[in-house]
mmJSON file of the N, C-alpha and C atoms, coordinates in Angstrom:
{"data_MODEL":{"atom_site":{
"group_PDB":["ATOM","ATOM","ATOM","ATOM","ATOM","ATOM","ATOM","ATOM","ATOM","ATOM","ATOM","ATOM","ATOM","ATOM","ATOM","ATOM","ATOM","ATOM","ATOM","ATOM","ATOM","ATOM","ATOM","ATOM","ATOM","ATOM","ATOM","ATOM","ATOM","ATOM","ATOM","ATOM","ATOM","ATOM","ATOM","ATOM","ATOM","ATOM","ATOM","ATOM","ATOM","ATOM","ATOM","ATOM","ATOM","ATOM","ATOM","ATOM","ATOM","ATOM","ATOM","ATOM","ATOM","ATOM","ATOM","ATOM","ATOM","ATOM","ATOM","ATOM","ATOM","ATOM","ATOM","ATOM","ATOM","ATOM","ATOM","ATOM","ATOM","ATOM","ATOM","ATOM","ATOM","ATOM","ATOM","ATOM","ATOM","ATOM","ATOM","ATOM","ATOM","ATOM","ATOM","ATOM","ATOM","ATOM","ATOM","ATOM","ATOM","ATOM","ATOM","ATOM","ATOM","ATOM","ATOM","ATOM","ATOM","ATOM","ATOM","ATOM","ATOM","ATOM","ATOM","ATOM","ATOM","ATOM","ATOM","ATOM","ATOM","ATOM","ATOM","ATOM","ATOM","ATOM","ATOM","ATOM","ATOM","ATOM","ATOM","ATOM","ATOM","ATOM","ATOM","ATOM","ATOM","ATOM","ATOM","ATOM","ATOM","ATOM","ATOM","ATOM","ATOM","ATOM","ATOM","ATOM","ATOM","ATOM"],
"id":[1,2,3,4,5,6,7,8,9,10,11,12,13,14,15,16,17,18,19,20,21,22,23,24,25,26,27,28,29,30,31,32,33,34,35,36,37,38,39,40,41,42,43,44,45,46,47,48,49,50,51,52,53,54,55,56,57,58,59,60,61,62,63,64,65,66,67,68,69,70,71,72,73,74,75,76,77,78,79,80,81,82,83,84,85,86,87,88,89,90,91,92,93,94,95,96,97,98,99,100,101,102,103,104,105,106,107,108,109,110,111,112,113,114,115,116,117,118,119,120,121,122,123,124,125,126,127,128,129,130,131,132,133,134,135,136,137,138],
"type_symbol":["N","C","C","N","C","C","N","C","C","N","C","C","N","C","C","N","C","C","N","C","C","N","C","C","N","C","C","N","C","C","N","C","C","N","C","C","N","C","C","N","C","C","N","C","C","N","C","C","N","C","C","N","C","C","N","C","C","N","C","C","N","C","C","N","C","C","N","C","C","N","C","C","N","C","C","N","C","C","N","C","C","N","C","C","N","C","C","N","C","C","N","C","C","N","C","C","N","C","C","N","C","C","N","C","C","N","C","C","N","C","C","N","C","C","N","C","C","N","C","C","N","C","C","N","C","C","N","C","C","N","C","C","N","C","C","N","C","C"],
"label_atom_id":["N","CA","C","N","CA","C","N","CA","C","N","CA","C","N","CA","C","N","CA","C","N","CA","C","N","CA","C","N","CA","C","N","CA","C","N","CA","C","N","CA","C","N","CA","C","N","CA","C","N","CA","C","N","CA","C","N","CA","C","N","CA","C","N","CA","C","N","CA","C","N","CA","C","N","CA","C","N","CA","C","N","CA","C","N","CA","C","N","CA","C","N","CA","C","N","CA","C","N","CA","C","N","CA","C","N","CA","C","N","CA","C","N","CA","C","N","CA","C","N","CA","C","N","CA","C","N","CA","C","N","CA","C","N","CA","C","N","CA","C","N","CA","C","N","CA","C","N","CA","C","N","CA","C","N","CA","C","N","CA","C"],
"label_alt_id":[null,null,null,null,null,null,null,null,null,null,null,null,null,null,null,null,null,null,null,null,null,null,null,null,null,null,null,null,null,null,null,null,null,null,null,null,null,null,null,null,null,null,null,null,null,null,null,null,null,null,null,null,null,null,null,null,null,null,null,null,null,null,null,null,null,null,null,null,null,null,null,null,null,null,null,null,null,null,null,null,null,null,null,null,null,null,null,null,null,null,null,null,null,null,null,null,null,null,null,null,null,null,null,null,null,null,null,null,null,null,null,null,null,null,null,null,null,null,null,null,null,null,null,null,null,null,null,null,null,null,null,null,null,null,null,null,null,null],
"label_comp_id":["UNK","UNK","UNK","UNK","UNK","UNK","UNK","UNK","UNK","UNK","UNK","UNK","UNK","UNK","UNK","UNK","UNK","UNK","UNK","UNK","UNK","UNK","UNK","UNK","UNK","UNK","UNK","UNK","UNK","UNK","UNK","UNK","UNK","UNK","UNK","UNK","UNK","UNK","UNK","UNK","UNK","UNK","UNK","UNK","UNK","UNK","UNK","UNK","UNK","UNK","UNK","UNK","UNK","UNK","UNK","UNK","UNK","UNK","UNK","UNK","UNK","UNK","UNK","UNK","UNK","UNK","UNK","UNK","UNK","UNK","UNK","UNK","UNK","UNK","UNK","UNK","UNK","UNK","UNK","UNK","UNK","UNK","UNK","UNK","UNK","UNK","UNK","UNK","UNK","UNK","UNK","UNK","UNK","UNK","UNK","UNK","UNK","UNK","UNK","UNK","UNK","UNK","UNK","UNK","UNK","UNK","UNK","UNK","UNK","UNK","UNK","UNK","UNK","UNK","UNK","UNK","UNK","UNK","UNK","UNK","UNK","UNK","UNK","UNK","UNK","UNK","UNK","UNK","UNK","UNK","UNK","UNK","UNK","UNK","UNK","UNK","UNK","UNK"],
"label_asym_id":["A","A","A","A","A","A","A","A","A","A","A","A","A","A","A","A","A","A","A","A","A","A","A","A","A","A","A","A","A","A","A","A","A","A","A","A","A","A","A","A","A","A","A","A","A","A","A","A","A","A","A","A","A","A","A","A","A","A","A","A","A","A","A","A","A","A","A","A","A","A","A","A","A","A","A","A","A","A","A","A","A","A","A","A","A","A","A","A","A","A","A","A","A","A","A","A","A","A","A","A","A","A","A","A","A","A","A","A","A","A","A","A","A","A","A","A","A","A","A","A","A","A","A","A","A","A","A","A","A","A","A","A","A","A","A","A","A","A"],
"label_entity_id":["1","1","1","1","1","1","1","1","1","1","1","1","1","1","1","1","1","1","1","1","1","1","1","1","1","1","1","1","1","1","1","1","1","1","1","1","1","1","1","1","1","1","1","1","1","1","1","1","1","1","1","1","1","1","1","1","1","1","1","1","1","1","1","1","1","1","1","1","1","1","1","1","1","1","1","1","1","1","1","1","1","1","1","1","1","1","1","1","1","1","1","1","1","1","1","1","1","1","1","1","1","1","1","1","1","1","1","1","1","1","1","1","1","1","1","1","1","1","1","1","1","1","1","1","1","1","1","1","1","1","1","1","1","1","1","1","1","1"],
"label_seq_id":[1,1,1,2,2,2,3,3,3,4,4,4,5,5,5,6,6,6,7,7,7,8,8,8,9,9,9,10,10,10,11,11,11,12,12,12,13,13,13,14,14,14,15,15,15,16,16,16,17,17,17,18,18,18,19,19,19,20,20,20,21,21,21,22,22,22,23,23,23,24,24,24,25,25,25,26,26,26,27,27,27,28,28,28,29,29,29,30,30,30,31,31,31,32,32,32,33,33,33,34,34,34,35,35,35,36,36,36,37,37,37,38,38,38,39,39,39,40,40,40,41,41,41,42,42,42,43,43,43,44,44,44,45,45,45,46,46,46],
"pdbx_PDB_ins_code":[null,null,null,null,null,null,null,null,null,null,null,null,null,null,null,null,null,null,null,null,null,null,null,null,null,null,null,null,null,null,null,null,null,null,null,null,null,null,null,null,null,null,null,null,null,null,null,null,null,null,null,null,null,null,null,null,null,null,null,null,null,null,null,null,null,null,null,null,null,null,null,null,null,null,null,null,null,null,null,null,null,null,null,null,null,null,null,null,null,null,null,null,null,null,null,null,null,null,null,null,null,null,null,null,null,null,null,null,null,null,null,null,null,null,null,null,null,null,null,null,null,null,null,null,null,null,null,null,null,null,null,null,null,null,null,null,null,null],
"Cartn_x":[-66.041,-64.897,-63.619,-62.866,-60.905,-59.953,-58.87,-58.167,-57.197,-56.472,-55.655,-54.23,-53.772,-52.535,-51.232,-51.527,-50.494,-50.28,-51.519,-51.72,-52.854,-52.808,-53.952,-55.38,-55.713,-57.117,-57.756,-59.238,-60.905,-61.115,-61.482,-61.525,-63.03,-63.638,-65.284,-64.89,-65.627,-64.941,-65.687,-66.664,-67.16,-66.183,-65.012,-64.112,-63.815,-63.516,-62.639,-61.408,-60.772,-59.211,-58.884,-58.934,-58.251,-57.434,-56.972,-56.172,-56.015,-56.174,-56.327,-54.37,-54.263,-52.655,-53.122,-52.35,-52.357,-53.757,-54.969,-55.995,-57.087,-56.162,-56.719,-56.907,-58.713,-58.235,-58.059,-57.052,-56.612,-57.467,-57.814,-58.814,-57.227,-57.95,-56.839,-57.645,-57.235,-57.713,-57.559,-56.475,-56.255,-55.4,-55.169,-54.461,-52.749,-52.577,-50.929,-50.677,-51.805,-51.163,-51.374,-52.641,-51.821,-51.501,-50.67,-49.283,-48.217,-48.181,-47.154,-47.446,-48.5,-48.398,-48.171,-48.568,-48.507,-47.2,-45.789,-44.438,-44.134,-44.369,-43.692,-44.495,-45.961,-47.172,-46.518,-45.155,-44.977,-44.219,-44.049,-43.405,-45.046,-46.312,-47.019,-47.883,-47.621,-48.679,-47.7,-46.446,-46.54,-46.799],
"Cartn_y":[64.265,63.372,64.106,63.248,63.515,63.068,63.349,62.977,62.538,61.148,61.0,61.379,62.126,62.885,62.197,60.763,59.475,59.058,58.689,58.31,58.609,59.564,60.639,60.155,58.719,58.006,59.273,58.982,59.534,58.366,59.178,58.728,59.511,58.46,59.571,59.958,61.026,61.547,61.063,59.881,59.162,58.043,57.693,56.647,56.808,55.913,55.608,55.974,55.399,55.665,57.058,57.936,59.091,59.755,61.347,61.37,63.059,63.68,65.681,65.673,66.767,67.358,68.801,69.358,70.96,71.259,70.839,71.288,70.848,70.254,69.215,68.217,67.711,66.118,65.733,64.828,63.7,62.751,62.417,60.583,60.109,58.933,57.651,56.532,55.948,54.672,53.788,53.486,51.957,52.213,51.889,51.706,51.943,51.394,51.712,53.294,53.4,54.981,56.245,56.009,56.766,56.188,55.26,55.072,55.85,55.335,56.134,57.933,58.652,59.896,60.28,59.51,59.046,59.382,59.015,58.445,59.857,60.592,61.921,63.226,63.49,64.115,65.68,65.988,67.537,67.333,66.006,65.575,65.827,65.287,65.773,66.594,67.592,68.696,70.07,70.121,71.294,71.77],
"Cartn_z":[-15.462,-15.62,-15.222,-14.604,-14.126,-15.289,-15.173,-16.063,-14.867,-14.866,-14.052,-14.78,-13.567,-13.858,-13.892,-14.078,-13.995,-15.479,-16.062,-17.216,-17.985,-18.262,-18.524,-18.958,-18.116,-18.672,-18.064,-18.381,-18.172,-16.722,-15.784,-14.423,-14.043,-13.56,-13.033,-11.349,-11.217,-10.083,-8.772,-9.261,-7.7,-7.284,-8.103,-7.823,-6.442,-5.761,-4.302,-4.671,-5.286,-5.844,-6.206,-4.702,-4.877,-3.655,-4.21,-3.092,-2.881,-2.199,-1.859,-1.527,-2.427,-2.201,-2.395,-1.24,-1.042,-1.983,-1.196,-1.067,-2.499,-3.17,-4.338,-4.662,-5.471,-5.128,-6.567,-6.41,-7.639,-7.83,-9.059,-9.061,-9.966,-9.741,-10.503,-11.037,-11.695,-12.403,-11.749,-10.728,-10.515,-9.11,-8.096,-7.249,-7.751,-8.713,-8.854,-9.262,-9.951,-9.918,-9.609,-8.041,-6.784,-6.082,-6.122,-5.538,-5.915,-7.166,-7.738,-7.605,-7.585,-7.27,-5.886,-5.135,-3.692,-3.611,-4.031,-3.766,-3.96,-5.125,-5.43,-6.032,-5.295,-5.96,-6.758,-6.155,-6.935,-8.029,-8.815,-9.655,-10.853,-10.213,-11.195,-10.606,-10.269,-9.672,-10.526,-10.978,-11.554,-12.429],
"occupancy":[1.0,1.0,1.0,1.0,1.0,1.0,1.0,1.0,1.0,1.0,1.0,1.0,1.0,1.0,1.0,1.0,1.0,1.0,1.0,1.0,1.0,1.0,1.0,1.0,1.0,1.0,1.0,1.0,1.0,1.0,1.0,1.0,1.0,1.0,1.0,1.0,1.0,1.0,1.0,1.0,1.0,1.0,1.0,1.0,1.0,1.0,1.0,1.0,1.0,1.0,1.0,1.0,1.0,1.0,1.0,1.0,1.0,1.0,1.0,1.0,1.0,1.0,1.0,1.0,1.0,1.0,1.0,1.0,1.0,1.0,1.0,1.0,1.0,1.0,1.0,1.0,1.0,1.0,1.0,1.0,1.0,1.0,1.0,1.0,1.0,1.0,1.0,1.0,1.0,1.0,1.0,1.0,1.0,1.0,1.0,1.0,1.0,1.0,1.0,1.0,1.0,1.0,1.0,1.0,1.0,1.0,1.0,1.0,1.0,1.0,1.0,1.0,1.0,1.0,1.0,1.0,1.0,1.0,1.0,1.0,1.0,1.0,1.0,1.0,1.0,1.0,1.0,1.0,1.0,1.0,1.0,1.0,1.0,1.0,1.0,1.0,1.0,1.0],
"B_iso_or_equiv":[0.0,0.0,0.0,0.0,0.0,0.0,0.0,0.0,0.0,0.0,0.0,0.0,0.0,0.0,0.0,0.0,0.0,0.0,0.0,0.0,0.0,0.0,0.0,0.0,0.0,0.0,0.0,0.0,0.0,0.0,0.0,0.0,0.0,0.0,0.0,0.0,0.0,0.0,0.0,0.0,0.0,0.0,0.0,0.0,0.0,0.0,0.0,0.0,0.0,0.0,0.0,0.0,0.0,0.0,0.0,0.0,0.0,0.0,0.0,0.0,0.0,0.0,0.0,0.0,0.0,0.0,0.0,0.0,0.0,0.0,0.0,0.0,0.0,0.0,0.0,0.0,0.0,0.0,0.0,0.0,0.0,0.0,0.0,0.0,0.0,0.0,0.0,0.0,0.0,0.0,0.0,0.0,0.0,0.0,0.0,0.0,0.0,0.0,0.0,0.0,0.0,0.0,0.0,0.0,0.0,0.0,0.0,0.0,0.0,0.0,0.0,0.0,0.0,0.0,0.0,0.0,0.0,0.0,0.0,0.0,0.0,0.0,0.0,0.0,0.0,0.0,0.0,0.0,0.0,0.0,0.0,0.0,0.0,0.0,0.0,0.0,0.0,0.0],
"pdbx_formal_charge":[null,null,null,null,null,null,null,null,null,null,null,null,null,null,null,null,null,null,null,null,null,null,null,null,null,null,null,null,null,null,null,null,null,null,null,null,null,null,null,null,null,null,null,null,null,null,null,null,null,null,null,null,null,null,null,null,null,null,null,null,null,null,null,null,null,null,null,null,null,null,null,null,null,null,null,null,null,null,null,null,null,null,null,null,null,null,null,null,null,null,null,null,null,null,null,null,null,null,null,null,null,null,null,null,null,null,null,null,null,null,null,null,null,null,null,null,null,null,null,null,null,null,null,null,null,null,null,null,null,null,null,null,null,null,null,null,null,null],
"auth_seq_id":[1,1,1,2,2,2,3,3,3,4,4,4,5,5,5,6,6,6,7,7,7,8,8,8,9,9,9,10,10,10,11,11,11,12,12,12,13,13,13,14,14,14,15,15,15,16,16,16,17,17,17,18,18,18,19,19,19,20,20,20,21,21,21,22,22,22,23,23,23,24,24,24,25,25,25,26,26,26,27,27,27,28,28,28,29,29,29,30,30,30,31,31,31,32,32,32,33,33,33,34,34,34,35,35,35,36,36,36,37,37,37,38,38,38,39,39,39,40,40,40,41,41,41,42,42,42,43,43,43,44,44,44,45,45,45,46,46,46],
"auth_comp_id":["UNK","UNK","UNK","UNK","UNK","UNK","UNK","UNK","UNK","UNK","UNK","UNK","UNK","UNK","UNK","UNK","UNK","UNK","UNK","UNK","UNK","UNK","UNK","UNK","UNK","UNK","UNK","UNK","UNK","UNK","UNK","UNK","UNK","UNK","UNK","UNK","UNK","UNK","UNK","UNK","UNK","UNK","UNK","UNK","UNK","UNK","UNK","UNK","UNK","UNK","UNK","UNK","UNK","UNK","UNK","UNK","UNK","UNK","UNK","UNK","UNK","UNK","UNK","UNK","UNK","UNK","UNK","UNK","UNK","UNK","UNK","UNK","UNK","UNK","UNK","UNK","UNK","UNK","UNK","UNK","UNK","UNK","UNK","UNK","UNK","UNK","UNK","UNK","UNK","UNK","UNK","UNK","UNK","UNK","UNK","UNK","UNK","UNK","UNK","UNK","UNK","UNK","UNK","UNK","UNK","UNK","UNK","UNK","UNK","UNK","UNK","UNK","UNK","UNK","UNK","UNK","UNK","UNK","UNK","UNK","UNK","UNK","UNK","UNK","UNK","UNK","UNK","UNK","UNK","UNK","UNK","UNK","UNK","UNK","UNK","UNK","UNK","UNK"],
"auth_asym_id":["A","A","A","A","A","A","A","A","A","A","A","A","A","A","A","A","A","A","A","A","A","A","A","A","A","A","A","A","A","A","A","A","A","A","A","A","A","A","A","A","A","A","A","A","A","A","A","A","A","A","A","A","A","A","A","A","A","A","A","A","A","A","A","A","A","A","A","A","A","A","A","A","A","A","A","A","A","A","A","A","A","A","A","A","A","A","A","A","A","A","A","A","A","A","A","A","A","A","A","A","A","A","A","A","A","A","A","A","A","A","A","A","A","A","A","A","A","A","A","A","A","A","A","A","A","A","A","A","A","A","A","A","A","A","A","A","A","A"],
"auth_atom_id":["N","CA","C","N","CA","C","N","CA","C","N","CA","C","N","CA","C","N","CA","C","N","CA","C","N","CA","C","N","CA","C","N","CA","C","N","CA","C","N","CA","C","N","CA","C","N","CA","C","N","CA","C","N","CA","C","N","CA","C","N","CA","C","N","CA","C","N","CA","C","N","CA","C","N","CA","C","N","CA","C","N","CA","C","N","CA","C","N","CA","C","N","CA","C","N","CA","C","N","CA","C","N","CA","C","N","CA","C","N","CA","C","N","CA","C","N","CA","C","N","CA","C","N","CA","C","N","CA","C","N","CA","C","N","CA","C","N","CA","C","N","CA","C","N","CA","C","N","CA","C","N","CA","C","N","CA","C","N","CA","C"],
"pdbx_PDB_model_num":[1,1,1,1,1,1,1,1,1,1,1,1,1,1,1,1,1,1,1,1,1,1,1,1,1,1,1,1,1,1,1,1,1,1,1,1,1,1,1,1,1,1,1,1,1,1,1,1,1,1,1,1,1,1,1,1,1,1,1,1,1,1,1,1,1,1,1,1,1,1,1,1,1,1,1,1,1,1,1,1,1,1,1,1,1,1,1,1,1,1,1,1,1,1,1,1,1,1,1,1,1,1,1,1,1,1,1,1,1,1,1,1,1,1,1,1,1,1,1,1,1,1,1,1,1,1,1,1,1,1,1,1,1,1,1,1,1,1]
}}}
């Protein structure tokens, strides 16, 4: 399991709904929120 770094649900890591930043991948719960990490990812990557 992921923890999405948007809204800290339990995300399984075969989801589609994800996204690799500087060499890491993110899962998400839902389309809105990688978007929203999408818009500003070093806002939650530090």
């Amino acid at each position: 399991m992921a923890i999405d770094v948007i809204c800290g649900m339990k995300v399984k890591e075969d989801t589609e709904i994800r996204t690799e930043y500087k060499g890491k991948t993110y899962y998400f719960c839902s389309n809105h929120c990688k978007m929203e990490f999408d818009k500003n990812p070093l806002k939650y990557t530090r």
